[in-house]
C-alpha positions as CSV (number, residue, x, y, z in Angstrom):
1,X,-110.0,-66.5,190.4
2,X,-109.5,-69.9,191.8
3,X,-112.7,-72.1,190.0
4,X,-115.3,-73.4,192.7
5,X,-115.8,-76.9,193.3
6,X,-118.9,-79.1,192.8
7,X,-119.6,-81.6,195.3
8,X,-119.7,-85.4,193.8
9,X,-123.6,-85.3,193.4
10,X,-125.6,-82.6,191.3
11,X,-127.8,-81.5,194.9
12,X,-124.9,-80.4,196.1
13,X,-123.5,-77.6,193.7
14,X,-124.2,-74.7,195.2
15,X,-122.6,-71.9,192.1
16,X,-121.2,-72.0,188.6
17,X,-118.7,-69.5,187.5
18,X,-119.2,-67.5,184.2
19,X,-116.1,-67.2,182.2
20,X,-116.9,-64.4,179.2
21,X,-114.7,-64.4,176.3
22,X,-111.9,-66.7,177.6
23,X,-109.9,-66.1,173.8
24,X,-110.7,-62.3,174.1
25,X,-111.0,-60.7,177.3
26,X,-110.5,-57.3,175.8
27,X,-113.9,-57.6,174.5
28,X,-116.1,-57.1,177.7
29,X,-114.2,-53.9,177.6
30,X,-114.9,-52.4,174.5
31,X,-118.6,-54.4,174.9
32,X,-119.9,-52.7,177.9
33,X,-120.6,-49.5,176.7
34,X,-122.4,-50.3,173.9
35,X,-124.3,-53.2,175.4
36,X,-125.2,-50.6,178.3
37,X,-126.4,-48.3,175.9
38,X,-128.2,-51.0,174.5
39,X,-129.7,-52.3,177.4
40,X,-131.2,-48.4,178.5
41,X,-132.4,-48.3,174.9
42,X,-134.5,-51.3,174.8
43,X,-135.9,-50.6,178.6
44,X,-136.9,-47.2,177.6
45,X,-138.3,-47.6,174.4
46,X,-140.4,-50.8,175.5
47,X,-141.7,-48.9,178.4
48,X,-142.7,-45.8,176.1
49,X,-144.9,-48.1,173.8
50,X,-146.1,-49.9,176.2
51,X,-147.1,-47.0,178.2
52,X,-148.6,-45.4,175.3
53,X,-150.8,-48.2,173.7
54,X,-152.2,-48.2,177.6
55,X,-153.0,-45.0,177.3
56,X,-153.9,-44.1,173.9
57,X,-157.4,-45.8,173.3
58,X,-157.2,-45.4,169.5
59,X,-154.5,-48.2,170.2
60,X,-156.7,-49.9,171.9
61,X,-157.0,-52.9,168.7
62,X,-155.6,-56.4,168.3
63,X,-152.4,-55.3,166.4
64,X,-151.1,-53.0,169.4
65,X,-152.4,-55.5,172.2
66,X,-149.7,-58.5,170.0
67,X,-147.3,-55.3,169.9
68,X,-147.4,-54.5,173.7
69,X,-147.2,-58.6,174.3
70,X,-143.7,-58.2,172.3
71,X,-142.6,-55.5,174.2
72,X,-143.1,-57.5,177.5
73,X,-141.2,-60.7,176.4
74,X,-138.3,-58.2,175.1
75,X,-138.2,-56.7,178.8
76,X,-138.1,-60.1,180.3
77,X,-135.4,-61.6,178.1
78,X,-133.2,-58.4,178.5
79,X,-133.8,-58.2,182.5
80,X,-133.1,-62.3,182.4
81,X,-129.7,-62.0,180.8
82,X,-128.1,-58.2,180.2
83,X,-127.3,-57.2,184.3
84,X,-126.3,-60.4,184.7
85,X,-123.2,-59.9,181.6
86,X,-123.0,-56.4,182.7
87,X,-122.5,-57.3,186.0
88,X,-119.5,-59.8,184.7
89,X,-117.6,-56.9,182.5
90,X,-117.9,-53.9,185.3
91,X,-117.3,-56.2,188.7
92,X,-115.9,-59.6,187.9
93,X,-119.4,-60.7,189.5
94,X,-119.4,-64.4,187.9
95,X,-120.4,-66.7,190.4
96,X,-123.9,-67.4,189.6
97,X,-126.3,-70.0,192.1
98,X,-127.2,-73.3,190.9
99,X,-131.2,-72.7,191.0
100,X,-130.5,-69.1,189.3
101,X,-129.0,-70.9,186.4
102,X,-131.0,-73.2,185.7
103,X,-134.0,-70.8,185.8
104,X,-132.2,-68.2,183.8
105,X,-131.8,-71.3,181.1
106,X,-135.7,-71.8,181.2
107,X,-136.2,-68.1,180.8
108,X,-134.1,-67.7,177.8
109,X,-135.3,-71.0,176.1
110,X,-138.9,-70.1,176.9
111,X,-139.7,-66.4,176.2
112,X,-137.3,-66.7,173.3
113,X,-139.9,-69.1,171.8
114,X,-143.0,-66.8,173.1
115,X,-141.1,-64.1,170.8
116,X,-140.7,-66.4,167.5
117,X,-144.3,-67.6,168.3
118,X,-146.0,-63.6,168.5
119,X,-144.0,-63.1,165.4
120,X,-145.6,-65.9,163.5
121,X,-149.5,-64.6,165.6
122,X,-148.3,-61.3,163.9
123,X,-147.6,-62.7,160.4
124,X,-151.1,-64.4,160.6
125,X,-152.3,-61.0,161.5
126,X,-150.7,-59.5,158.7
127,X,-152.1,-61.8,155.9
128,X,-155.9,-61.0,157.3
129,X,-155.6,-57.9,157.0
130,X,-154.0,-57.8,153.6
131,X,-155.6,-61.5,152.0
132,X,-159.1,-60.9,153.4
133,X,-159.8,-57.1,154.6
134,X,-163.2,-57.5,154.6
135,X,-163.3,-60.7,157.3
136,X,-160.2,-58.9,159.2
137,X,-162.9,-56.9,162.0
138,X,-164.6,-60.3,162.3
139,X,-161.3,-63.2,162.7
140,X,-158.6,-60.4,164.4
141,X,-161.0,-59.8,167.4
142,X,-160.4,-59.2,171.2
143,X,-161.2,-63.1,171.9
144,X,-158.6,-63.9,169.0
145,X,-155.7,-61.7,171.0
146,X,-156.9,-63.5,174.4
147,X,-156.6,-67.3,172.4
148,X,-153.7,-66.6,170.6
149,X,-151.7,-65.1,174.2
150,X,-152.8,-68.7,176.1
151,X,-151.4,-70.5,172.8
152,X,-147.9,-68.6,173.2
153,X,-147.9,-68.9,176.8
154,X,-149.4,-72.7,177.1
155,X,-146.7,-74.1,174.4
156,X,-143.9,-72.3,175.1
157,X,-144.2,-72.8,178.8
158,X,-144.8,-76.5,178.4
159,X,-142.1,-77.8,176.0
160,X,-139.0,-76.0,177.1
161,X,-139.3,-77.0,180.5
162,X,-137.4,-80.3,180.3
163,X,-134.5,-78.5,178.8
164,X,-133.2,-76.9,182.8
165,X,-134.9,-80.2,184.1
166,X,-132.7,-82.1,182.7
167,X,-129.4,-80.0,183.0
168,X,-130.0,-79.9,186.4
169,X,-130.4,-83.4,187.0
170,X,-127.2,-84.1,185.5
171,X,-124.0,-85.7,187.9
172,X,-121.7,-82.6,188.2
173,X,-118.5,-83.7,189.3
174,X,-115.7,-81.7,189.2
175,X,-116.0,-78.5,186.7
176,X,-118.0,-75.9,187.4
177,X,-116.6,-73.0,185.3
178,X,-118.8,-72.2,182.4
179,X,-117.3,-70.5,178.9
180,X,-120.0,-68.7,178.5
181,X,-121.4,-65.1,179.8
182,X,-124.9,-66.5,179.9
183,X,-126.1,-70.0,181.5
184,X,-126.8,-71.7,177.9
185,X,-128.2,-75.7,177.9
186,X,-125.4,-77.0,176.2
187,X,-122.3,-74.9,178.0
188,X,-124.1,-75.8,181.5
189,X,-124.7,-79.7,180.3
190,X,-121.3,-80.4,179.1
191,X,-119.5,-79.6,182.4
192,X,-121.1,-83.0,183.8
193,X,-120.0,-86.3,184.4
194,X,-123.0,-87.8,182.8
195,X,-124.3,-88.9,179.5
196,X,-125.6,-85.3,177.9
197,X,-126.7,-87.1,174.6
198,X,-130.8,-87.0,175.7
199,X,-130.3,-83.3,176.4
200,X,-128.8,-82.5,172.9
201,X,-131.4,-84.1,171.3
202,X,-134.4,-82.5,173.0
203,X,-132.4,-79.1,172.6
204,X,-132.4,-79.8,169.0
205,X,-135.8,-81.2,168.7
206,X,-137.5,-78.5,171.0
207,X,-135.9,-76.1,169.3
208,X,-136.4,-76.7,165.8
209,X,-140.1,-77.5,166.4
210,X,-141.2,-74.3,167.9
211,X,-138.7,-71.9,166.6
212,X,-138.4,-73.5,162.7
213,X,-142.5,-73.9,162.5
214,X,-142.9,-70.3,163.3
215,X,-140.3,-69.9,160.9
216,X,-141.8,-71.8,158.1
217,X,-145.5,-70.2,158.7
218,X,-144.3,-66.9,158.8
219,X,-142.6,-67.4,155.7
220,X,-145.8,-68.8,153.9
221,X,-147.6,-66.2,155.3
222,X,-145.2,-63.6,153.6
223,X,-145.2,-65.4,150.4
224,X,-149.5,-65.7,150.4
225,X,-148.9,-61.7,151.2
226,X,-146.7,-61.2,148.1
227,X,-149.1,-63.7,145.9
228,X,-152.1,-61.3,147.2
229,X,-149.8,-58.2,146.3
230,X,-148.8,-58.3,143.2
231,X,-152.3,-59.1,142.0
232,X,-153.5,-55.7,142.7
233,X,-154.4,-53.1,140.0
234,X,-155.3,-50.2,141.9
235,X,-152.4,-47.3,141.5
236,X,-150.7,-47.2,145.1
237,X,-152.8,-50.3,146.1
238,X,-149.3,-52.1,146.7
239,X,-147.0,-49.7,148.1
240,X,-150.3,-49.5,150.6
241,X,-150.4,-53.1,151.1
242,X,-146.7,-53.5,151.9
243,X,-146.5,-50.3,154.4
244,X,-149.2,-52.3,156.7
245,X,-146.8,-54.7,157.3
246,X,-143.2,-53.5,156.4
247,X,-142.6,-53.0,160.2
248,X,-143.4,-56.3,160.8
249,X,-141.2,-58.1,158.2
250,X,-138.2,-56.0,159.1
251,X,-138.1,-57.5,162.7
252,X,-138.7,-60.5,161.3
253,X,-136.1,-60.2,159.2
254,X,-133.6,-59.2,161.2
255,X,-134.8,-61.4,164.0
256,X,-134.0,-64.9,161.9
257,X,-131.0,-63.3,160.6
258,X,-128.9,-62.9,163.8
259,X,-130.4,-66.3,165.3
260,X,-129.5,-68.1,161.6
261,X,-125.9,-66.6,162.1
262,X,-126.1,-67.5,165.7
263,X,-126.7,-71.2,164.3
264,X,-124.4,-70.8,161.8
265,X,-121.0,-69.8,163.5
266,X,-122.0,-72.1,166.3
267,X,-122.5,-75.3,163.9
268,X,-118.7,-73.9,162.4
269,X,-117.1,-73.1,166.0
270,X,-114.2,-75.0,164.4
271,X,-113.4,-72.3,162.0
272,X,-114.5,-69.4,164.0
273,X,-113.4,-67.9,167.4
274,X,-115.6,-69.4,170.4
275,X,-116.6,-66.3,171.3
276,X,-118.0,-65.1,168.4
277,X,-121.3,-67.3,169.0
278,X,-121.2,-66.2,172.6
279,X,-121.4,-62.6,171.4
280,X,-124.2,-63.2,169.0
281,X,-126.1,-64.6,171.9
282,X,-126.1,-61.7,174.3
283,X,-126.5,-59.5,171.4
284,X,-129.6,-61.8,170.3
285,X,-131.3,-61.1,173.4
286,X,-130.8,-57.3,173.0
287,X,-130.8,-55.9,169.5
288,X,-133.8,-56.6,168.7
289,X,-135.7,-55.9,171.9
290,X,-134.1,-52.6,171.1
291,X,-135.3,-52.4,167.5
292,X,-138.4,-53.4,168.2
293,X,-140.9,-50.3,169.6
294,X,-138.3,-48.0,167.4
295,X,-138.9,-49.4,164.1
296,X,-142.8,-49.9,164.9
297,X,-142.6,-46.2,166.5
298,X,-141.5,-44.7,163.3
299,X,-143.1,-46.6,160.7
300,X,-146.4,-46.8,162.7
301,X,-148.0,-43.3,162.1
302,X,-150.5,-44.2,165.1
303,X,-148.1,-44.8,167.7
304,X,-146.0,-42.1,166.0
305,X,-149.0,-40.0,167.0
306,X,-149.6,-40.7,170.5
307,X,-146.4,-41.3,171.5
308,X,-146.5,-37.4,170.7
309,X,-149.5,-36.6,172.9
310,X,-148.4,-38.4,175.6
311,X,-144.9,-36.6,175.6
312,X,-147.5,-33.6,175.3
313,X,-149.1,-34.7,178.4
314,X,-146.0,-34.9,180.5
315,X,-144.7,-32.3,179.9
């Protein structure tokens, strides 16, 4: 497909075209299925918990209210960037508008911090109810849930939104083919004419400030749960302690994992394939949305529970 041109100034670009995989197109064939699967999964299971903490009022506690704000930010990031990709592998539909990019970007950089920040809400959570049991009904309260939502929403609303202000305001000139499946900062910025050093920089910043000081608090949050751990006597007191939020850190876990190998392979693009980091990105933005209400569904014994009576009730 013959590349579409930009006009000389960046008003008049009217589409970018993805490119997926440009060193291995056999992937988005082998991909697809999976990534379809995937994409059913995490729609599905969200839907179920969220449906089910609505309906069950035993759910009805600040835990499950941070839980069903997770499940909501997964939807969003998987709706923002997985028809998009699928629509690439099954039609060849890569033309993508110059507006729809640049919002796409914001999504992606925004809900993608709401998600690392209700992980480090969650963490906090965690260590209340762990650290100080008895002050957990009185500090993990409905007014907490209702502050703690305007915090995600407020910051990471606010400081991504130079990064597609930015892009967009660049001189695009020529190029308009993007080697990527999704409309990332940097694979969007790079096609310009213009100096992109101001836009690496607050990519960098912005993202190391909100994702890497969720990071770091959820980490000392963890370790102030392991201090508080190990110091218990009682028989079964710590297998207890660590079930209330073994859920939590597996996400977690895995959560940093793929984005630090995102980083990783991305940092050494010289020794690895391109692609590879392109892969971990779409990936990124469905794995765990798909891990998510599972692994809570099955190590949760309450949502366990009445995602049973409300199967119950449908049928």
């Amino acid at each position: 497909m013959t590349a579409h041109r930009n006009d000389t100034t960046s008003t008049g670009v009217s589409d970018f075209l993805l490119n997926c995989f440009v060193r291995s197109p056999s992937w988005q064939l082998w991909l697809s299925l999976p990534l379809s699967l995937l994409f059913l999964l995490a729609m599905g299971a969200n839907a179920i918990l969220l449906i089910t903490i609505r309906m069950e009022a035993s759910l009805h506690e600040p835990m499950y209210y941070l839980l069903s704000l997770l499940s909501m930010l997964d939807i969003v990031l998987c709706l923002t960037v997985i028809p998009k990709v699928l629509a690439i592998f099954w039609f060849d539909l890569r033309p993508i508008g110059f507006s729809t990019c640049f919002l796409q970007m914001y999504i992606m950089n925004s809900f993608l911090a709401m998600e690392s920040c209700t992980f480090m809400i969650m963490a906090f959570d965690r260590y209340i109810a762990i650290c100080h049991p008895l002050r957990y009904p009185s500090i993990i309260t409905d007014q907490f849930v209702v502050k703690a939502a305007t915090f995600i929403l407020v910051r990471n609303v606010l400081i991504p939104l130079p990064i597609p202000i930015l892009s967009a305001r660049l001189h695009y000139c020529g190029r308009n083919v993007i080697e990527n499946c999704i409309c990332a900062n940097m694979s969007v910025s790079r096609l310009s004419c213009s100096d992109v050093t101001v836009n690496r920089l607050y990519q960098f910043a912005g993202g190391w400030t909100l994702l890497g000081s969720d990071l770091i608090l959820i980490f000392l949050s963890y370790t102030l749960i392991l201090r508080a751990v190990l110091r218990l006597k009682a028989e079964g007191a710590v297998a207890k302690a660590l079930s209330t939020c073994g859920s939590h850190f597996i996400l977690i876990l895995f959560f940093s994992t793929i984005l630090l190998v995102f980083i990783l392979t991305h940092v050494a693009k010289r020794k690895v394939s391109s692609d590879v980091p392109i892969l971990l990105n779409i990936l990124h933005h469905v794995i765990p949305a798909a891990l998510n209400p599972i692994v809570y569904g099955v190590r949760t014994q309450e949502i366990k529970q009445g995602i049973k009576r409300l199967l119950k009730k449908g049928w």
